[in-house]
C-alpha positions in Angstrom: 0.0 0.0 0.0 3.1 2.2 -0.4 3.2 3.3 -3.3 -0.9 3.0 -3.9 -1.8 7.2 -3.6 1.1 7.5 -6.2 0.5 5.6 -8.9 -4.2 6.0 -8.5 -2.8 9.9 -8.9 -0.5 9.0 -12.3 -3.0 6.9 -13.2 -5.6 10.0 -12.7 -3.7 12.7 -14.0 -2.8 10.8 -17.3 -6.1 10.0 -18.3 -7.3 13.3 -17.9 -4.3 15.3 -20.0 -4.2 12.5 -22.2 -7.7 13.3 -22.8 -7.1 17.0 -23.2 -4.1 16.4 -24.8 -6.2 14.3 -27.6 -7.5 17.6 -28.9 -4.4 18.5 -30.7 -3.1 17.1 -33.9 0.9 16.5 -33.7 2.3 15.7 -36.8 5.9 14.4 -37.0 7.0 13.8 -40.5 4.5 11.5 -42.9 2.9 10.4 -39.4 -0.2 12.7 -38.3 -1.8 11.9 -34.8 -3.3 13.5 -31.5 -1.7 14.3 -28.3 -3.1 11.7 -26.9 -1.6 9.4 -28.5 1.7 9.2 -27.0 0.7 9.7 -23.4 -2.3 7.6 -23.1 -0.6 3.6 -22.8 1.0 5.1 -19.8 -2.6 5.0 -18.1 -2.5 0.8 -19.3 1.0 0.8 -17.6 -0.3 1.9 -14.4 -3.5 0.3 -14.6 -1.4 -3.2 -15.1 0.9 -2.4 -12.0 -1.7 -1.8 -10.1 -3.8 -4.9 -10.9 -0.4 -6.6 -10.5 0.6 -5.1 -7.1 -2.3 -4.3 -5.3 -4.9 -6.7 -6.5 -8.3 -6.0 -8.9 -10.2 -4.5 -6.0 -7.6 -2.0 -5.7 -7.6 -1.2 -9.1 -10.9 -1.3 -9.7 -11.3 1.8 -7.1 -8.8 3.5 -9.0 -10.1 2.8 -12.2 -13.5 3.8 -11.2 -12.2 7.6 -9.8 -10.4 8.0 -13.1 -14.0 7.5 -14.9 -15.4 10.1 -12.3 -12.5 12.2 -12.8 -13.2 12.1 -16.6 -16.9 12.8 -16.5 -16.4 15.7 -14.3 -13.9 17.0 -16.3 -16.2 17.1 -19.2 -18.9 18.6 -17.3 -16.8 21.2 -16.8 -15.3 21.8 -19.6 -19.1 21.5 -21.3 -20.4 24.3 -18.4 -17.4 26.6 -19.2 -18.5 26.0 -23.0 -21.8 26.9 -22.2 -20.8 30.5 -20.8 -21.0 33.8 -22.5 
């Protein structure tokens, strides 16, 4: 349970820039893709330590508040949208 806060916060804060991040085309020569792209499999990275280290329930909890982090960040961003 050492290292649990750490890596449910990595795993959180990934998720949502990768998200963010996905809004922005990079293009690197011939190769065109979103932000995204190269920061998200670090959320499956953490997502497999945890399951590895702490067990499914653990990860489960963590998986679940990164969904809930992700759906209030969109509610957000959608309110902030909504503004004059």
């Amino acid at each position: 349970m050492r290292y649990l806060d750490l890596i449910a916060a990595l795993f959180t804060t990934v998720l949502l820039v990768s998200n963010v991040a996905s809004t922005k085309l990079v293009v690197l020569g011939p190769f065109t893709f979103d932000g995204g792209t190269l920061l998200f499999p670090l959320a499956y990275i953490f997502g497999d330590v945890l399951t590895e280290v702490y067990g499914y329930r653990q990860s489960r909890r963590v998986i679940w508040a990164g969904f809930l982090a992700l759906l209030l960040a969109t509610l957000t961003f959608q309110a902030v949208a909504a503004l004059p």
